[in-house]
C-alpha positions as CSV (number, residue, x, y, z in Angstrom):
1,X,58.3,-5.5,-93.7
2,X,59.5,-6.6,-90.3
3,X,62.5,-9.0,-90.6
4,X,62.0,-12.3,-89.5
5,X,64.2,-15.4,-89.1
6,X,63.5,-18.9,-90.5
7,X,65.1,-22.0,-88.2
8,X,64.8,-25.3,-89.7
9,X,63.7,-28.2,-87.1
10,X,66.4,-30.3,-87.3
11,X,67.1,-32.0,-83.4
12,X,65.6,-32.4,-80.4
13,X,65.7,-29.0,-79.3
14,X,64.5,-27.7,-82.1
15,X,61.6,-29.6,-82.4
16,X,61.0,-29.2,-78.6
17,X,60.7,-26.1,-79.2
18,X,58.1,-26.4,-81.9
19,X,56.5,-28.4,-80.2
20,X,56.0,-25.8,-77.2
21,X,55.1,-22.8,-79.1
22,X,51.7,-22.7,-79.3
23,X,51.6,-23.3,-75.5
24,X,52.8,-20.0,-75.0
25,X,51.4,-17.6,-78.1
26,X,47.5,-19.6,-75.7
27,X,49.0,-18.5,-72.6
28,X,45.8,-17.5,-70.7
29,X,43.4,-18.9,-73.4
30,X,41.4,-21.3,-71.0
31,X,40.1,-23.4,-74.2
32,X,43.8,-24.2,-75.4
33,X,44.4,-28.0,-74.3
34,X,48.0,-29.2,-75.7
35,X,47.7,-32.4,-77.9
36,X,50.1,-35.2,-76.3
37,X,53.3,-34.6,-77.9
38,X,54.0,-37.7,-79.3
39,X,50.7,-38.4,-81.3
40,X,52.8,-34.9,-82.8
41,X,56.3,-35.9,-82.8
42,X,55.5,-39.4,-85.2
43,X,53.9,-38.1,-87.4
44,X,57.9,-36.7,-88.6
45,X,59.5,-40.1,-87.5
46,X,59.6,-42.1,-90.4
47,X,59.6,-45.2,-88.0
48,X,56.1,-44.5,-86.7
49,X,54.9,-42.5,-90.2
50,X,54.7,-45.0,-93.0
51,X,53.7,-41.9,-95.6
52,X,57.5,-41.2,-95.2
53,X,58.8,-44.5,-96.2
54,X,56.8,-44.4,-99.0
55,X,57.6,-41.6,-100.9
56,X,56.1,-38.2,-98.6
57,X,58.2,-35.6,-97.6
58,X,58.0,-33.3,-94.6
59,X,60.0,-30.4,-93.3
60,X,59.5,-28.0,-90.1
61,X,60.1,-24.3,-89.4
62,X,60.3,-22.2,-86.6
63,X,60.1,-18.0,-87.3
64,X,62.1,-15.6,-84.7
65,X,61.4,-11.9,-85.0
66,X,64.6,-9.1,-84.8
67,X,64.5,-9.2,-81.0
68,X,65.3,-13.4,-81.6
69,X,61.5,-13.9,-80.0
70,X,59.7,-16.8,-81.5
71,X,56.5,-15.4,-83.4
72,X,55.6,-18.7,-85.5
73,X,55.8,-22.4,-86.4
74,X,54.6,-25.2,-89.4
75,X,55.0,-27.7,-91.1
76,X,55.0,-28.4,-94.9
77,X,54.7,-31.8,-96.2
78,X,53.6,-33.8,-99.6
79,X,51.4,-37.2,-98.7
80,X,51.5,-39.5,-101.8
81,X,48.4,-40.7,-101.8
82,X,46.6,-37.2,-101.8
83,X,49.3,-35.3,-104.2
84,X,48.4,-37.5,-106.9
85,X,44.5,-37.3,-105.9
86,X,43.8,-34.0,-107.0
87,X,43.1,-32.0,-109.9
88,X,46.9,-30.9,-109.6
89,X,49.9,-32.0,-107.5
90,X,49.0,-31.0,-104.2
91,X,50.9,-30.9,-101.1
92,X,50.0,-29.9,-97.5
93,X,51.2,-27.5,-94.7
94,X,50.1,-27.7,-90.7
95,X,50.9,-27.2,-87.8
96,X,50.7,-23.2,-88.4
97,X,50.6,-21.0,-85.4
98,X,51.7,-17.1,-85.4
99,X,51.4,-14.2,-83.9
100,X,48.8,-11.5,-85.2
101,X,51.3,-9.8,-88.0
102,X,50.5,-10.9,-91.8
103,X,54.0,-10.4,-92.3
104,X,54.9,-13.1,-90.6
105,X,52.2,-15.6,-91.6
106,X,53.4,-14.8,-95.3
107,X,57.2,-15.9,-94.4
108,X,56.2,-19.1,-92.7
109,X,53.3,-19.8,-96.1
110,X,56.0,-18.6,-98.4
111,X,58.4,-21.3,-97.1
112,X,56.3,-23.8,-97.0
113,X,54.8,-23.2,-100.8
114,X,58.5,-22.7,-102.6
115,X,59.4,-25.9,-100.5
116,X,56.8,-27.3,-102.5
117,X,56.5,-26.1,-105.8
118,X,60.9,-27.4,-105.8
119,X,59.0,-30.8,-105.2
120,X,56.5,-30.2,-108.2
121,X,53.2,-29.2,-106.1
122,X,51.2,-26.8,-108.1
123,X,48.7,-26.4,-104.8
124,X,49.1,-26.2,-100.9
125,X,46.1,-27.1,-98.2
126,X,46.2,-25.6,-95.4
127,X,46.5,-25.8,-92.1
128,X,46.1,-29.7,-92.5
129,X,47.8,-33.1,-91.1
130,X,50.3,-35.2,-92.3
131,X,48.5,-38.1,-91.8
132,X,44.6,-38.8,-91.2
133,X,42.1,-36.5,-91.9
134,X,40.4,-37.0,-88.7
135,X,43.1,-35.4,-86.2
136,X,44.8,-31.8,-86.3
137,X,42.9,-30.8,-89.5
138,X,41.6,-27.2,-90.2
139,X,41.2,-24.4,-89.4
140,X,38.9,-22.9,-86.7
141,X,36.7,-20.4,-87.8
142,X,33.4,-20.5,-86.4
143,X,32.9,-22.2,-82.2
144,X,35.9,-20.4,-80.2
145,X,35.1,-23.2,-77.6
146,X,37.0,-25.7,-75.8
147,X,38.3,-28.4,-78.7
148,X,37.8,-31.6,-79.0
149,X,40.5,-34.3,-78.5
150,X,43.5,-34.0,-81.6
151,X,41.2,-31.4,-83.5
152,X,42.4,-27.9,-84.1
153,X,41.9,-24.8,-81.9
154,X,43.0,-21.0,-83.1
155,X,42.7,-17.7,-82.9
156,X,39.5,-16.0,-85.0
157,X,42.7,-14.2,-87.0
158,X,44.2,-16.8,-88.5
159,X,41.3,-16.9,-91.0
160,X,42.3,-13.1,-92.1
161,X,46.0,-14.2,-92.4
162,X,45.3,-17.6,-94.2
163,X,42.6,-15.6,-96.7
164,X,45.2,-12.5,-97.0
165,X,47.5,-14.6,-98.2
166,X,45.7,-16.3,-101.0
167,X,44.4,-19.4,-99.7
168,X,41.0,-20.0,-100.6
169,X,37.8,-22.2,-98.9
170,X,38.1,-25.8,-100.1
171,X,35.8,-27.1,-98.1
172,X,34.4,-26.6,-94.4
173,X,34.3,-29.4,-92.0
174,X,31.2,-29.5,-89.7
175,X,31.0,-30.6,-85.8
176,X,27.3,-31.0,-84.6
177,X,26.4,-31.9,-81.3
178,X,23.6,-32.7,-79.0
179,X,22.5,-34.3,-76.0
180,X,23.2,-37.7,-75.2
181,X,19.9,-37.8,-73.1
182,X,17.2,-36.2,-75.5
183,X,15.0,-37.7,-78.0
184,X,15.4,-36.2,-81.0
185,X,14.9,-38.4,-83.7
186,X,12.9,-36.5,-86.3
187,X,9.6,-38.3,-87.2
188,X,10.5,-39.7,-90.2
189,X,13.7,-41.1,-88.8
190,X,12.3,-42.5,-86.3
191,X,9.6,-44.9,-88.1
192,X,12.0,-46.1,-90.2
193,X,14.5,-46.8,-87.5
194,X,11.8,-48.5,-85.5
195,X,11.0,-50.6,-88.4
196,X,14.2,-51.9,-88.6
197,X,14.9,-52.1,-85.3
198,X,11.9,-54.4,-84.9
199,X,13.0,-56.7,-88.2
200,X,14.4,-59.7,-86.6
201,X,16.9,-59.6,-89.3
202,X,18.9,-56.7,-88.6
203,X,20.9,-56.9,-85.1
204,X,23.0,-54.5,-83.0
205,X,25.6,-55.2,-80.5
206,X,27.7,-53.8,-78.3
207,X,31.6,-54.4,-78.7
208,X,33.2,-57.1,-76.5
209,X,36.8,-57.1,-76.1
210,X,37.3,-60.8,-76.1
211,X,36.4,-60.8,-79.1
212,X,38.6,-58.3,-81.0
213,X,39.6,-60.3,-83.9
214,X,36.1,-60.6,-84.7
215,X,35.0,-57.1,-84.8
216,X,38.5,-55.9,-86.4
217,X,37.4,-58.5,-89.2
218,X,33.6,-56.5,-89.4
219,X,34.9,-53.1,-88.9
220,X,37.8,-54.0,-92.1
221,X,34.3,-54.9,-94.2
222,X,32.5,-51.9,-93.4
223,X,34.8,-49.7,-93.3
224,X,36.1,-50.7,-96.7
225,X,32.2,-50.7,-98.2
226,X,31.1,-47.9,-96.7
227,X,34.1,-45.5,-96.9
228,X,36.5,-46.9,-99.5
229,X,34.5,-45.1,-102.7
230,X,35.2,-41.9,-101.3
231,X,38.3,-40.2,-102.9
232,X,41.2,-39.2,-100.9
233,X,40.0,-42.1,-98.5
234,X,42.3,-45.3,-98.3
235,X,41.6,-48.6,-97.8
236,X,42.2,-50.8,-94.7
237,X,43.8,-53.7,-94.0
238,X,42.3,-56.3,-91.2
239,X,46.0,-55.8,-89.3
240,X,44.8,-51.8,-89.3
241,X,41.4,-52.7,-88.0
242,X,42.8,-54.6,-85.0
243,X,45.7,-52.2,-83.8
244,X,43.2,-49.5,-84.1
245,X,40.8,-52.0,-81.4
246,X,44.1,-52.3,-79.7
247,X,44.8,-48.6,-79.0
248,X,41.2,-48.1,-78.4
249,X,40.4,-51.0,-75.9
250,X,42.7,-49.0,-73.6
251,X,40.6,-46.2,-73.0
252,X,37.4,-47.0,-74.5
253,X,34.4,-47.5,-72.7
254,X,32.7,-50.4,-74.9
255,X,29.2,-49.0,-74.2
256,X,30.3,-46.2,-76.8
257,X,31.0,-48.7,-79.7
258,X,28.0,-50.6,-81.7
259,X,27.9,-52.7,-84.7
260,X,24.8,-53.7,-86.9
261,X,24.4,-56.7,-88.7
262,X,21.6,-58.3,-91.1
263,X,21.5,-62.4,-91.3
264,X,24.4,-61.9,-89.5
265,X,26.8,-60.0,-92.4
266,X,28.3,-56.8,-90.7
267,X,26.2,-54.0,-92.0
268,X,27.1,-50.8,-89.7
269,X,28.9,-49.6,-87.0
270,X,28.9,-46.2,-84.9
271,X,32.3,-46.1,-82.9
272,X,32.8,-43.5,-80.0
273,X,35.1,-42.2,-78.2
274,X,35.1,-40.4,-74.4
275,X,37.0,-36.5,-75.1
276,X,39.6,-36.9,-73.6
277,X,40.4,-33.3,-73.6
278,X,38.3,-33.0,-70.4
279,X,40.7,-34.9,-68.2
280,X,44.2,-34.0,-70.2
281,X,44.2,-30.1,-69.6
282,X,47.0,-30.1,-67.1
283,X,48.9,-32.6,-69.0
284,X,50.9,-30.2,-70.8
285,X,50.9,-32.3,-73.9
286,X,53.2,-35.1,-72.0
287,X,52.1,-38.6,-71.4
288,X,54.3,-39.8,-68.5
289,X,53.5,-42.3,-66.1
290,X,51.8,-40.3,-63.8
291,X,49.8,-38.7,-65.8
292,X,48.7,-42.5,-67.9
293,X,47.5,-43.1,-64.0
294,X,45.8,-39.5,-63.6
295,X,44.1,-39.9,-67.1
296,X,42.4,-44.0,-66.6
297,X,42.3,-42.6,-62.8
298,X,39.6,-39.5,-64.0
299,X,38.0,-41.6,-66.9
300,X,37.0,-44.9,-65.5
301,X,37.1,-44.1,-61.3
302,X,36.3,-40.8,-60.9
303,X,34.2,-40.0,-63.9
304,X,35.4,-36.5,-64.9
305,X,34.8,-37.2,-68.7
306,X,30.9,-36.7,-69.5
307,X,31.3,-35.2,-73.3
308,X,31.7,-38.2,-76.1
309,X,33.1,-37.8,-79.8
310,X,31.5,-39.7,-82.8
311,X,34.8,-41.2,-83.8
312,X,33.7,-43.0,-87.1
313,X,30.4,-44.2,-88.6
314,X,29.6,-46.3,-91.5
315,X,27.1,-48.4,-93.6
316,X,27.5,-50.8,-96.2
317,X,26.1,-48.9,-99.7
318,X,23.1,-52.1,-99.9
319,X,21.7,-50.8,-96.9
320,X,21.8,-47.0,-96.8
321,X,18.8,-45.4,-96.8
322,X,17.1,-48.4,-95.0
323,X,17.0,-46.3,-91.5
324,X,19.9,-48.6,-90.4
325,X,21.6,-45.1,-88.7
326,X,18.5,-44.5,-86.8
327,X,18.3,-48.1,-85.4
328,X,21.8,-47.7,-84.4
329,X,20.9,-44.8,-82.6
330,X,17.9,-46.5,-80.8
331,X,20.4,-49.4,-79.7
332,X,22.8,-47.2,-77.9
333,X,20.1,-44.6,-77.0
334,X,19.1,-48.0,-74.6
335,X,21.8,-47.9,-73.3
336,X,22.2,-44.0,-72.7
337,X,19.3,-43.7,-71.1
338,X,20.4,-46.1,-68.1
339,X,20.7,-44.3,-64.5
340,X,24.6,-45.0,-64.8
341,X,25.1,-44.0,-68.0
342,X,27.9,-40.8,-67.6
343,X,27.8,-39.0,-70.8
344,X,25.8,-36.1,-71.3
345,X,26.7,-34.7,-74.6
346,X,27.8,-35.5,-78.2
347,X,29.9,-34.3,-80.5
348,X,30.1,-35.3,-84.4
349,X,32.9,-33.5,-86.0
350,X,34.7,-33.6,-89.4
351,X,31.9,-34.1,-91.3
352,X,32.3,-32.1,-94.7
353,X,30.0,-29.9,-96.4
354,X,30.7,-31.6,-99.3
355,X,28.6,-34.8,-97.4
356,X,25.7,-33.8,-98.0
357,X,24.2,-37.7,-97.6
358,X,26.2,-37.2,-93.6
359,X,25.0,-34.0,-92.8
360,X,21.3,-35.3,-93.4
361,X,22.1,-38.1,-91.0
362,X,22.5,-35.9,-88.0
363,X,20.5,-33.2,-89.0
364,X,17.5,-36.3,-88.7
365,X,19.1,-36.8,-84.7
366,X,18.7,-33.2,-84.1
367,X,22.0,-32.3,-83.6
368,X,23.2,-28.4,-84.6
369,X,26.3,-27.0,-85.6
370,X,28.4,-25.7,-82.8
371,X,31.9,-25.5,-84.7
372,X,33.1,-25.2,-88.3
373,X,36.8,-25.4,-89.5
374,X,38.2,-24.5,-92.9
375,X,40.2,-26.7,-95.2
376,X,42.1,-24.3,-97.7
377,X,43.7,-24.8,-100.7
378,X,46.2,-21.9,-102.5
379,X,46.8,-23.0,-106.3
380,X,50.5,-21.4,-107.3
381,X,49.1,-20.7,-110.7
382,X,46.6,-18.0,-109.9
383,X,45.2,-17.6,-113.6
384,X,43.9,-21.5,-113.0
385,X,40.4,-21.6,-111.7
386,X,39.6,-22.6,-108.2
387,X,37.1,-25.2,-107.4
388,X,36.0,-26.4,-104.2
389,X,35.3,-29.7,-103.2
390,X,33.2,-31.7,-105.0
391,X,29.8,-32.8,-103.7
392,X,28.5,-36.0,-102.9
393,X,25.3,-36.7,-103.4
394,X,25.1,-40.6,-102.9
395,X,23.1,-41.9,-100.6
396,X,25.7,-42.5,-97.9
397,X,22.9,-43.1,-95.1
């Protein structure tokens, strides 16, 4: 075994450090783009990271090799909420990156599970995010593409040196896309959705700034309704609702964010988001000054962006199943088809195999797979058996 080096983060050039590696082990990859380094660096402050003020842990490591050459990084951490939501104690580690040798994954996973089994974790996920599901979470394994904005990209060996060492499928999460442009609501959608569509009753909108407090208000309700039964999924506040418009009303374009209502009670919405990876490639993770003017420069003037994320959708349990998702996408799909409209394709990502109500959502808009990342879980005791994620079968629309 090749003798490697463990180097706790512990200051600024340390974590500097950290926070560059995977810049150079993609050297030359043209589909590595470098997350902003701050949407990185908070979620370790335990000024911007309210999981750390309430009880998580976290802890950073880089690996040298013999020759003092940096060969890995990650990050181990315990969330409080999802250590306790489990069928055992289970804690987390991220942020993995390392060079082709096993030997050297298996330092960086051994630190990171004795780290946690001192804190009384009987399980690890891997390579996950301290924080919300919906950014840096997984672990690519199938669409060696370009990513998406804040969502993983890796080698294809990292699945042999995450499987090597133990760590078993928990559950896969899904990214579909199509394009913006095409029909493709299957037949059955479709006559709901026009159905609904044509009930005077139900009504879609498109966001309007000025009126933030309002739709942080309906996005709290749905969200809550829609999203709240699911496990491992936390509830929202209305203060959460508006900062998230807040952030978002920066760099959003509005026609990319629809709600639904019926006798005027928020029902559903379908938020989007432009990728911003398109326009960021150069940025080299940092968000300066010139490059805030660069990115609203290339997204609103010069219309570089034409690929869209679906962000988050959702709709209130009493009216799932309805064809209330298809109506939504015959509102915006007004809109898309416009001569000015810039976006040309869409991506849904995160959705889990274990959804199987989500996955029958866009498999009615036509969309096909064209990604799937890996959430693993090891379980220290290996005489305990291993189950996936459970299923959900409810109707989630």
């Amino acid at each position: 075994m090749a003798p490697f080096k463990l180097i706790e983060v512990k200051d600024k050039q340390s974590e500097n450090i950290w926070l560059s590696f995977p810049s150079l082990l993609y050297k030359g990859d043209p589909n590595y783009v470098r997350p902003f380094d701050e949407d990185v660096k908070k979620l370790f402050d335990p000024a911007k990271n309210k999981l750390l003020r309430k009880g998580g842990d976290a802890i950073r490591w880089l690996l040298y090799d013999e020759q003092q050459q940096l060969v890995g990084r990650i990050a181990a951490f315990i969330d409080p909420n999802t250590a306790k939501n489990n069928d055992q104690p289970t804690g987390g580690c991220g942020f993995f990156d390392c060079i082709n040798v096993q030997e050297a994954a298996n330092q960086l996973f051994d630190a990171s599970k004795q780290w946690l089994l001192e804190r009384g974790m009987e399980a690890m996920d891997g390579s996950v995010n301290f924080g919300d599901r919906d950014n840096f979470w997984g672990v690519l394994v199938e669409g060696f593409t370009e990513p998406v904005f804040n969502m993983p990209y890796n080698f294809p060996y990292y699945k042999t040196l995450f499987e090597n060492y133990g760590f078993k499928n928990y559950f896969n999460q899904l990214t579909f896309e199509r394009a913006v442009n095409s029909e493709g609501l299957a037949d059955k959608v479709f006559e709901k959705a026009a159905r609904v569509k044509a009930n005077p009753d139900y009504t879609f909108e498109m966001i309007a700034w000025n009126r933030k407090e309002k739709y942080a208000k309906d996005f709290m309700t749905i969200y809550n309704k829609a999203w709240g039964v699911i496990p491992g999924v936390k509830l929202i506040t209305e203060a959460h609702a508006m900062a998230l418009l807040k952030q978002l009303e920066q760099i959003l374009d509005r026609r990319l964010a629809h709600f639904g209502y019926y006798q005027g009670e928020p029902i559903a919405f379908f938020i989007m988001m432009q990728d911003l990876n398109q326009v960021i490639k150069d940025f080299n993770g940092k968000l300066t000054t010139v490059n805030k003017i660069k990115l609203m420069l290339r997204l609103k003037v010069l219309r570089r962006c034409d690929r869209i994320i679906g962000r988050i959708f959702g709709i209130v349990p009493e009216h799932q199943g309805k064809g209330v998702d298809g109506a939504l996408i015959l509102h915006f799909r007004e809109i898309a088809l416009k001569k000015n409209f810039p976006y040309k394709e869409l991506q849904m990502n995160w959705i889990g195999d274990f959804n199987e109500p989500m996955i029958k959502v866009v498999k009615g808009i036509s969309a096909k797979i064209c990604k799937v990342h890996v959430t693993y879980r090891l379980l220290f005791d290996p005489a305990k058996p291993f189950q996936r994620a459970k299923r959900q079968k409810k109707e989630l629309e």
